[in-house]
C-alpha positions in Angstrom: 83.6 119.4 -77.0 86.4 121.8 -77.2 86.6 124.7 -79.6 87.0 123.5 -83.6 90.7 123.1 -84.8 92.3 126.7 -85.3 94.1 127.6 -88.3 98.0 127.2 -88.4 99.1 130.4 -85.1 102.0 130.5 -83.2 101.6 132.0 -79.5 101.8 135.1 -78.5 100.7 135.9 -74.8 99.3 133.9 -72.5 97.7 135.5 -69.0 96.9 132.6 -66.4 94.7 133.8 -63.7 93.3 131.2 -60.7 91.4 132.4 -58.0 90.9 130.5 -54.9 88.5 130.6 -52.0 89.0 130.2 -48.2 87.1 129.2 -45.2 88.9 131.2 -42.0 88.9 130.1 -38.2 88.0 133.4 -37.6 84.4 133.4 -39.4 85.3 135.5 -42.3 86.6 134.6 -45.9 89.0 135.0 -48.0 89.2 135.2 -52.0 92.5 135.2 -53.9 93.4 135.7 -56.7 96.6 135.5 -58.8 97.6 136.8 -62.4 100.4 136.3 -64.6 101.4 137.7 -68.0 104.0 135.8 -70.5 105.0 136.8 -74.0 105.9 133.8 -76.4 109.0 136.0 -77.5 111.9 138.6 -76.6 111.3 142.1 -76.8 112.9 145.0 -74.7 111.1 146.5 -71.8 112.4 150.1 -70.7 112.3 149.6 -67.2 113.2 145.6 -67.0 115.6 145.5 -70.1 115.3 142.4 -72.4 112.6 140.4 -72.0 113.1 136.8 -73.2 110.2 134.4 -74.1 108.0 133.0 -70.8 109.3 135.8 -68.7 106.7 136.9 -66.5 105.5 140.6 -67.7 102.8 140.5 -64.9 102.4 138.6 -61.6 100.1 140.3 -59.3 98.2 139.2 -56.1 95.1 140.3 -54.9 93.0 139.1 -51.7 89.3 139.8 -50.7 88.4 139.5 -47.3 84.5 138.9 -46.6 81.9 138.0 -43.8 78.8 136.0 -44.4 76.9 139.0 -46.2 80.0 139.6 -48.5 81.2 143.0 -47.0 84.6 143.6 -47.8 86.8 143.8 -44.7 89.8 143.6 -46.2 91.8 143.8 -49.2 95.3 142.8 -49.7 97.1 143.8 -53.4 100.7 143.0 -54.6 102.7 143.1 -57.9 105.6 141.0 -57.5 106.3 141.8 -61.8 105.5 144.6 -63.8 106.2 146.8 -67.3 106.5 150.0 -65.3 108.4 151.5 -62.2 105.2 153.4 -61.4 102.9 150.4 -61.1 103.1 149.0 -57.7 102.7 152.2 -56.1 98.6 152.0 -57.1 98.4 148.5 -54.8 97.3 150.5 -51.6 94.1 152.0 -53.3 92.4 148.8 -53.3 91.8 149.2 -49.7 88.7 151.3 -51.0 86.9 148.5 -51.1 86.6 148.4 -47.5 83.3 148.4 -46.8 81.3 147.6 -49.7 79.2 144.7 -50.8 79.6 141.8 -53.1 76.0 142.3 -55.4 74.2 144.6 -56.5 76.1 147.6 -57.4 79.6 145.8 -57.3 80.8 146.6 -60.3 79.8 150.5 -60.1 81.6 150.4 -56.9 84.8 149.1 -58.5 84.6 151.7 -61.5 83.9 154.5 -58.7 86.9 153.9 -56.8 89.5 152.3 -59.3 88.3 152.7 -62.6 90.7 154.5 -65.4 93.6 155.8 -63.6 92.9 155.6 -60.1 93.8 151.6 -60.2 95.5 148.9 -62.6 93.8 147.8 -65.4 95.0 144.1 -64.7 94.1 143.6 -60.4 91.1 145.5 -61.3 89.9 143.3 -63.9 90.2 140.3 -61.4 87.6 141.8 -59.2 84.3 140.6 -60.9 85.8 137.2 -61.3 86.7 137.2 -57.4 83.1 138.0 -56.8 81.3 134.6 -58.8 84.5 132.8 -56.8 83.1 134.6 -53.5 79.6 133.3 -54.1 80.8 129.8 -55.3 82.6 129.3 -52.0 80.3 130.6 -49.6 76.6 130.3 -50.7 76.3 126.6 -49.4 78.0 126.8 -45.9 76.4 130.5 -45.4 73.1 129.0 -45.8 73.9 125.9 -43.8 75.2 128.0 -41.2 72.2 130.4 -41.0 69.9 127.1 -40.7 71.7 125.5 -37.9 71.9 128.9 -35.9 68.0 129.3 -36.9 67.3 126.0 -35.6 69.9 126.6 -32.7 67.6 129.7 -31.8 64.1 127.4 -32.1 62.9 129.6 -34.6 62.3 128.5 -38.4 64.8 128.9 -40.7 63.9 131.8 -42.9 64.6 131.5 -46.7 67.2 133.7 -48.1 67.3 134.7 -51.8 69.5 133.0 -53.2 72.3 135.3 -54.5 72.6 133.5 -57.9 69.1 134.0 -58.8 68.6 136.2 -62.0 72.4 135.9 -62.4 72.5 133.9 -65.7 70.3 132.2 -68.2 70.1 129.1 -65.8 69.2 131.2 -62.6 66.5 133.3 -64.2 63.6 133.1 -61.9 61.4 131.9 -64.4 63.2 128.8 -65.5 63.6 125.5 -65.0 66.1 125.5 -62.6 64.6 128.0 -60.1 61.4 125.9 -59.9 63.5 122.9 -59.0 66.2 124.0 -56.6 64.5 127.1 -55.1 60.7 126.8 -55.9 59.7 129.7 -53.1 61.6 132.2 -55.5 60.3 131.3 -58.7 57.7 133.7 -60.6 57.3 131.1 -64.1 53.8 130.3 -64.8 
């Protein structure tokens, strides 16, 4: 059921983000994401001049580019639209991200290396999203993958943790869902 009738609004902004994920020939992955800003009206910009309703205020890129254990070997940033003359010239600090993991200290990472003014509010914000899209596209064929090589190898394939486990209500090692899908991880009575 959608959300209950609003009262009488007219527009404002609208920010569309979709994120994709990629499977490469090469073995590695790739997450991308793209951003864009509209206002529902005209106002003047002192950099772009007047702004007319659906213009795009933003339109940024940004690529992740992963291996299997979600290290960061690559990052790719671009603002195609922007408010200010100064804000593409922050695109080559994502490359700090080179190097670190998608998990456990993620977001500290992020805040460490581009929080505040050493990145943009708007590709920065993308980067948690980017991270649930990582794990959506890969979790399955990783842990296909690592089977098949196990088998390939005549050992037994060892379990891995499943990276979504304690990561919401549904995942919570204790519940239902756990005991069902992943029953070697589960700590419920």
């Amino acid at each position: 059921m959608p959300l209950s009738k609003p009262v009488a609004r007219k527009p404002l902004h609208t920010r569309t983000i979709k994120c994709d994920g990629y499977e490469r020939e090469d073995g590695l992955w790739d997450i991308e994401a793209h951003l864009e800003d509209v206002k529902h009206y005209s106002f003047n910009n002192r950099f772009r001049g007047k702004m007319e309703p659906g213009d795009q205020l933003h339109e940024m890129y940004l690529r992740l580019t992963l291996d299997d254990d979600m290290m960061v070997h690559d990052v790719e940033a671009h603002i195609d639209q922007f408010p200010f003359v100064t804000c593409p010239n922050i695109v080559a600090n994502y490359k700090k991200l080179v190097g670190i993991k998608i998990g456990i200290g993620w977001r500290r990472a992020i805040k460490e290396r581009l929080g505040g003014k050493l990145g943009c509010t708007h590709l920065t914000e993308l980067l948690p999203t980017m991270a649930t899209v990582a794990i959506q596209t890969m979790v399955s064929k990783i842990m296909k993958r690592r089977k098949q090589q196990a088998r390939e190898e005549g050992k037994e394939a060892k379990t891995t943790r499943p990276p979504m486990l304690d990561s919401c209500h549904s995942w919570s090692a204790d519940g239902l869902i756990v005991k069902e899908y992943a029953p070697e991880f589960y700590t419920g009575d």
